[in-house]
DRENDO-1510 file (C-alpha; in Angstrom, 1 decimal, always signed):
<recs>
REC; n; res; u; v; w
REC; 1; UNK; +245.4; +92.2; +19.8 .
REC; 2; UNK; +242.6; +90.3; +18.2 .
REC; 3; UNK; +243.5; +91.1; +14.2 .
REC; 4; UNK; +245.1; +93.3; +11.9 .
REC; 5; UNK; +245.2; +93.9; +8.3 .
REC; 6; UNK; +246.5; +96.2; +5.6 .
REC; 7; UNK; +244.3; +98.6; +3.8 .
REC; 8; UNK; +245.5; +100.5; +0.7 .
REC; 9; UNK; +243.3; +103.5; +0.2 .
REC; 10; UNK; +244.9; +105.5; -2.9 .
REC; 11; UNK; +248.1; +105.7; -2.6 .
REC; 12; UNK; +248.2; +105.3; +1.0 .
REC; 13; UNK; +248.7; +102.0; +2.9 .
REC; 14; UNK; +247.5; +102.0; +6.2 .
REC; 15; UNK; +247.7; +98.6; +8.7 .
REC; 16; UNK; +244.4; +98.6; +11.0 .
REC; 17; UNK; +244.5; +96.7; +14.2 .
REC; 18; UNK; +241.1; +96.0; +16.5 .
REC; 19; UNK; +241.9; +94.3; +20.0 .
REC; 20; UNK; +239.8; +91.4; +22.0 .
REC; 21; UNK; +236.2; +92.5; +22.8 .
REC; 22; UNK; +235.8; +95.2; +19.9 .
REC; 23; UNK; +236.2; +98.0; +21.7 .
REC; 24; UNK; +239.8; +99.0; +20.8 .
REC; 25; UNK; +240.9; +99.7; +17.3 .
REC; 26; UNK; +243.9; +101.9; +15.9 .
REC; 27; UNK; +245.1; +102.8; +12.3 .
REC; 28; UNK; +248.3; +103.9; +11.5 .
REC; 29; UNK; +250.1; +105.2; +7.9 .
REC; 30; UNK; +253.0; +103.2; +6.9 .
REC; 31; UNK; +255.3; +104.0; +4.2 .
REC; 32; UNK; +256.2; +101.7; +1.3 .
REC; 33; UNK; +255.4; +97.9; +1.6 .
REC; 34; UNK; +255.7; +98.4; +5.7 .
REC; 35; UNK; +257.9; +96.0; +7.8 .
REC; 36; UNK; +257.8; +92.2; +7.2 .
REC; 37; UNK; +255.6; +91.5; +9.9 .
REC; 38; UNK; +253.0; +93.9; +8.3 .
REC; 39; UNK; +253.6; +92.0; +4.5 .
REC; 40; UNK; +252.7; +89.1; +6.2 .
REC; 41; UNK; +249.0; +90.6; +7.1 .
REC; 42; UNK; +245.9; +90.4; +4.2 .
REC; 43; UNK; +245.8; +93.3; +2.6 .
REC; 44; UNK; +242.6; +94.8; +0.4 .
REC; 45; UNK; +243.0; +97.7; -1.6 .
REC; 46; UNK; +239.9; +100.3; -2.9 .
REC; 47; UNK; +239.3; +103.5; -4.4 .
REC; 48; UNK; +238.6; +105.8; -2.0 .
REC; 49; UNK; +235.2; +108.4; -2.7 .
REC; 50; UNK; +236.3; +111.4; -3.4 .
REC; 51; UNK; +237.7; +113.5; -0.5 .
REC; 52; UNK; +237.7; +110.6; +1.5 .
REC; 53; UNK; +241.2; +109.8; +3.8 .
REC; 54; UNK; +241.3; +107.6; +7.1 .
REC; 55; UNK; +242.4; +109.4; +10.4 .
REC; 56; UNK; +245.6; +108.2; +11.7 .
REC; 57; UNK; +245.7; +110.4; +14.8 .
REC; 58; UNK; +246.1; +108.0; +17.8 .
REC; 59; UNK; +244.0; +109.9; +19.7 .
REC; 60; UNK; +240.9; +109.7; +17.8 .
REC; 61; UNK; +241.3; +105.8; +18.0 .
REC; 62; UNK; +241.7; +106.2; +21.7 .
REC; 63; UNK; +238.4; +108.1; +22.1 .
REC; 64; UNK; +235.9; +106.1; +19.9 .
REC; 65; UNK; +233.1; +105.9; +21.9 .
REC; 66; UNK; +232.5; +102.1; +22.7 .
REC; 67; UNK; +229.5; +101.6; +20.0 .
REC; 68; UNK; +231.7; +103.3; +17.5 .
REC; 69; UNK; +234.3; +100.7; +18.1 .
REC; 70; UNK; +232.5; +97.9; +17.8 .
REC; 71; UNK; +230.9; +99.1; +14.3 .
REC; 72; UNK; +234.6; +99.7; +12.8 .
REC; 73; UNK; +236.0; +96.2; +14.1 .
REC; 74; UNK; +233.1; +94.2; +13.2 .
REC; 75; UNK; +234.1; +95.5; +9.8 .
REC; 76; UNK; +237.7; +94.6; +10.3 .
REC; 77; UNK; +236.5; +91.5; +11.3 .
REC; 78; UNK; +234.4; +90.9; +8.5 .
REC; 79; UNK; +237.3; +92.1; +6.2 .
REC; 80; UNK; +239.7; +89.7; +7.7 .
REC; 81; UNK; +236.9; +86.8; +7.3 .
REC; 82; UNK; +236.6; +87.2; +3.5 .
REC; 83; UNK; +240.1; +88.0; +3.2 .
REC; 84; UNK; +240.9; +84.4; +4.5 .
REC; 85; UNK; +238.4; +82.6; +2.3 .
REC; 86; UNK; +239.0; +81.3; -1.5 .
REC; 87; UNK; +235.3; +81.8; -2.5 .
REC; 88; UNK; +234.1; +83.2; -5.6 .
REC; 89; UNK; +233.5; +87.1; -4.6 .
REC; 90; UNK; +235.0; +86.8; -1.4 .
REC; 91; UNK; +237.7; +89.8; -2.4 .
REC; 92; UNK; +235.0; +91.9; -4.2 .
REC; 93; UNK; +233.1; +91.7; -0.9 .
REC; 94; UNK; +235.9; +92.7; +1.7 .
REC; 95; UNK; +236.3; +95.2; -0.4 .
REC; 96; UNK; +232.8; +96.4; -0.2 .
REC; 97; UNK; +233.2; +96.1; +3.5 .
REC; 98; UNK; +236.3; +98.4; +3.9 .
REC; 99; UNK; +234.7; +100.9; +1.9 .
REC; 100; UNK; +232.1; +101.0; +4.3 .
REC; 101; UNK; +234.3; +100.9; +7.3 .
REC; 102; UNK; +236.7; +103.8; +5.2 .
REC; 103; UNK; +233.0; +106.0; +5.1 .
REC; 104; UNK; +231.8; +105.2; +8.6 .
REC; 105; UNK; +235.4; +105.8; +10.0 .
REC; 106; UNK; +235.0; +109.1; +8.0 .
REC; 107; UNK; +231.6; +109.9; +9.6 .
REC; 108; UNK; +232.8; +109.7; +12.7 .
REC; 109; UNK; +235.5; +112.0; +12.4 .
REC; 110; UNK; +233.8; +114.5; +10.9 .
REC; 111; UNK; +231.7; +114.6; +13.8 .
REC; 112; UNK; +234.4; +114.5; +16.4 .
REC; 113; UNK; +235.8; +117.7; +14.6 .
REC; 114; UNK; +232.3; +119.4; +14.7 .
REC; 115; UNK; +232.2; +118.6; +18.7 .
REC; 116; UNK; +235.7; +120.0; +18.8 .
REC; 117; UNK; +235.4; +122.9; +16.9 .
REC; 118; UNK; +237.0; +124.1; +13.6 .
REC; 119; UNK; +240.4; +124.0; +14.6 .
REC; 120; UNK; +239.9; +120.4; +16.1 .
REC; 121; UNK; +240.4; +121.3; +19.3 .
REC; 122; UNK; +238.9; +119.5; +22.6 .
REC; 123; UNK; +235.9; +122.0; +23.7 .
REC; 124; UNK; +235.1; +121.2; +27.1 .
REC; 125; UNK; +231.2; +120.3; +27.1 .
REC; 126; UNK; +228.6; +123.0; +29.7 .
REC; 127; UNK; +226.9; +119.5; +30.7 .
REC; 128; UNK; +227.5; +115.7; +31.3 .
REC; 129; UNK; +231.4; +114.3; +30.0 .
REC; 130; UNK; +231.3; +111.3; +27.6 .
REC; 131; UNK; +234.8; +108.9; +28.6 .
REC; 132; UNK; +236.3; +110.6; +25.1 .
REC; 133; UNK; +235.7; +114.3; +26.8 .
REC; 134; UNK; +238.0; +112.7; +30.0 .
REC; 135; UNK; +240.3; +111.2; +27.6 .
REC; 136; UNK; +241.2; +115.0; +25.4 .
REC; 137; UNK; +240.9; +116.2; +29.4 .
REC; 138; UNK; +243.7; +114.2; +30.5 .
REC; 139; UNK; +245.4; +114.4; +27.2 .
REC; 140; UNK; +245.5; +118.1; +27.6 .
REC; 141; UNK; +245.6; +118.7; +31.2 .
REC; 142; UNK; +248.5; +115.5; +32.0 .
REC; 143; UNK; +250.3; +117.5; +34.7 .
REC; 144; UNK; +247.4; +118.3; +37.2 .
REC; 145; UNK; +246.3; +116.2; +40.3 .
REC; 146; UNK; +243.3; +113.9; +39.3 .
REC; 147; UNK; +240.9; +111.5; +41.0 .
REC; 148; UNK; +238.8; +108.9; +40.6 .
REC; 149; UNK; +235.7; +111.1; +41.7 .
REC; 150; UNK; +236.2; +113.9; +39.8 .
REC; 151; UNK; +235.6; +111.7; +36.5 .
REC; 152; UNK; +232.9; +109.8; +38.0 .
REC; 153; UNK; +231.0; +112.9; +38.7 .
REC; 154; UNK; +231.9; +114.8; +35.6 .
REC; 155; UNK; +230.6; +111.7; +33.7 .
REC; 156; UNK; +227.6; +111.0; +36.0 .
REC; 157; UNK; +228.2; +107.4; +36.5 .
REC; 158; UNK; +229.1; +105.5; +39.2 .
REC; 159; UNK; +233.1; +103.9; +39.8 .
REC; 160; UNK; +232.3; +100.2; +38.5 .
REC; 161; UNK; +231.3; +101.8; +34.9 .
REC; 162; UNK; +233.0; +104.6; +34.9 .
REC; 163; UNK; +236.1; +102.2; +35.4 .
REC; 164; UNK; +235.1; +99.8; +32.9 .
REC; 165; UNK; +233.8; +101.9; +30.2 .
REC; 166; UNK; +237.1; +104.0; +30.5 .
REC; 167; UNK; +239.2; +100.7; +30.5 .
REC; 168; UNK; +237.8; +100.1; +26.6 .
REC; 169; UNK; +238.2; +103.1; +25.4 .
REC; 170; UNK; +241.3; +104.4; +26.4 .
REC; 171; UNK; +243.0; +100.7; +26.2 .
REC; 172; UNK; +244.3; +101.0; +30.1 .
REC; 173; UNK; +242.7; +102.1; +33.3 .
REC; 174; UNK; +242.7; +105.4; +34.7 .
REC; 175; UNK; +245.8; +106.2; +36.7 .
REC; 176; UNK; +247.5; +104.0; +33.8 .
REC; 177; UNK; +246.5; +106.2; +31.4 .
REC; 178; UNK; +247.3; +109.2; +32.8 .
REC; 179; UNK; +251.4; +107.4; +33.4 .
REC; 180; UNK; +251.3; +106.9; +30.0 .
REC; 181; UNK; +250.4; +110.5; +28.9 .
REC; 182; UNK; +252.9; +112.0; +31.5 .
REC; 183; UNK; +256.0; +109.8; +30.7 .
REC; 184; UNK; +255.3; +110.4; +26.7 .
REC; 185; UNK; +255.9; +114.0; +27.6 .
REC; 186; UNK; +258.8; +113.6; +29.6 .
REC; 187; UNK; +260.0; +111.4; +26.5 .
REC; 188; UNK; +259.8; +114.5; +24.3 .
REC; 189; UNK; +261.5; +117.0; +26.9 .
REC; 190; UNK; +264.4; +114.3; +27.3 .
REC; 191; UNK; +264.8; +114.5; +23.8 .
REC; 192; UNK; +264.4; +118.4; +23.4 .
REC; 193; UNK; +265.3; +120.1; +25.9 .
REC; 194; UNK; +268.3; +120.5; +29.0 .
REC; 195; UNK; +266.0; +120.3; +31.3 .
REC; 196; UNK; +267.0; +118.4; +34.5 .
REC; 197; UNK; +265.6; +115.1; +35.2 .
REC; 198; UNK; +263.7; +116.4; +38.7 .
REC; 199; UNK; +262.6; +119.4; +36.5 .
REC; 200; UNK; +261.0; +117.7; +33.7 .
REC; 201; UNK; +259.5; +115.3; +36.3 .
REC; 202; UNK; +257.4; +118.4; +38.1 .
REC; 203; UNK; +256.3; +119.3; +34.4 .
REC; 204; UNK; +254.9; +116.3; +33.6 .
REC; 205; UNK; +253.1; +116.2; +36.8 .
REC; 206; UNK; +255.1; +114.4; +39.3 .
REC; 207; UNK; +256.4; +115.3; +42.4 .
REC; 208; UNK; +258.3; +112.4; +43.7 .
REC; 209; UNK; +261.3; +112.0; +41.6 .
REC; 210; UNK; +261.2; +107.9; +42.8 .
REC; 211; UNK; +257.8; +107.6; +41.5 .
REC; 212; UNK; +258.8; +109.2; +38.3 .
REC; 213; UNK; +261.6; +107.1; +37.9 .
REC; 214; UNK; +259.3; +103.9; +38.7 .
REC; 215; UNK; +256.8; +104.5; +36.2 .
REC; 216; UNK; +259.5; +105.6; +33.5 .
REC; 217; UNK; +261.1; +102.7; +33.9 .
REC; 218; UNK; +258.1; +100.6; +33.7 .
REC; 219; UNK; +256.5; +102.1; +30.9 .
REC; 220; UNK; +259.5; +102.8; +28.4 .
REC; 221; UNK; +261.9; +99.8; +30.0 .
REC; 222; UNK; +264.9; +102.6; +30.6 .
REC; 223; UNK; +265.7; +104.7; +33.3 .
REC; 224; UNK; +265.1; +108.8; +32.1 .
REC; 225; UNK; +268.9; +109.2; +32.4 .
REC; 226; UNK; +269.1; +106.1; +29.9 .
REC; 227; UNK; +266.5; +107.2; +27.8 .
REC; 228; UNK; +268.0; +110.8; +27.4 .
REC; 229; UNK; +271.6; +108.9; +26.6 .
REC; 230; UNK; +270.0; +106.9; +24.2 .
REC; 231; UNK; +268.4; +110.0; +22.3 .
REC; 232; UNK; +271.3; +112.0; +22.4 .
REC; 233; UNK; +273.5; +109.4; +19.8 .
</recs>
């Protein structure tokens, strides 16, 4: 992670982070001062327009396009900058600047949910896939088979950018992404349900319990068995 800091919008506080590169950023609602780590971080505070809120859904932040990205965290950067200087007008300014980045953020949003439709759901496009349309594809569709070349040719771009353009996005590569999104299932049906452990593995898309168990393991540092024990107290 490259920087983070913590914007008060209203009466919400919110900690935004932007990673190395600019092409990663996420924003998440905290409640009351946040944890000590978050104290620590500059924070800026402005009066929102009216109407205006700042998505916190993780998977919007996941599927800025690239340019997008870049826009919001050189904002956040610029926020930071001010935030870190004791010149006359340096707060009035980064606070000018996160009301932009509060109304861009906004923008873009309200776009994605037009492209979605009204209910905000993923509408699979008739033509050419942007990476954010095989992001809410994988995000939906976690449990089928995939490959490389089906996304390459859905997106119309060869492996080299398909690979790297996906990497900034989505904050992982493909087939990492795609673990991620299975085993934070199998997470929730470890938690809610009795389903066996071989059973919730075919669910979430696997059908080698050992390569299940790898990945699990990997990903959340516990065994499913452990995981499921842990949830249970």
């Amino acid at each position: 992670m490259e920087g983070q800091f913590i914007l008060i919008l209203g009466d919400r506080v919110h900690v935004v982070r932007y990673w190395q590169g600019g092409t990663r950023m996420g924003v998440e609602a905290i409640g009351g001062d946040g944890p000590a780590a978050m104290r620590a971080s500059p924070s800026i505070r402005v009066d929102p327009p009216a109407g205006a809120t700042l998505a916190v859904d993780s998977r919007f932040w996941s599927g800025l396009a690239a340019d997008d990205a870049r826009i919001l965290s050189g904002l956040a950067s610029s926020i930071i900058a001010e935030l870190a200087v004791a010149e006359p007008g340096s707060v009035t300014l980064a606070g000018a600047y996160a009301l932009e980045f509060v109304i861009i953020a906004g923008r873009i949003a309200a776009r994605s949910t037009r492209l979605c439709g009204a209910a905000g759901q993923w509408v699979e496009p008739d033509g050419v896939w942007s990476i954010g349309d095989a992001i809410r594809y994988i995000e939906r569709n976690y449990a089928q088979s995939f490959s490389l070349e089906w996304f390459v040719a859905r997106c119309a771009m060869n492996v080299t950018d398909f690979s790297r353009r996906f990497k900034e996005q989505a904050g992982c590569p493909l087939f990492e992404f795609i673990n991620r999104q299975r085993v934070a299932r199998a997470c929730a049906l470890l938690k809610s349900s009795d389903l066996s452990i071989i059973d919730i593995a075919e669910a979430v898309g696997y059908n080698n319990l050992s390569f299940f168990n790898r990945y699990f393991l990997r990903i959340t540092g516990l065994s499913p068995r452990a995981y499921r024990a842990g949830s249970a107290r």
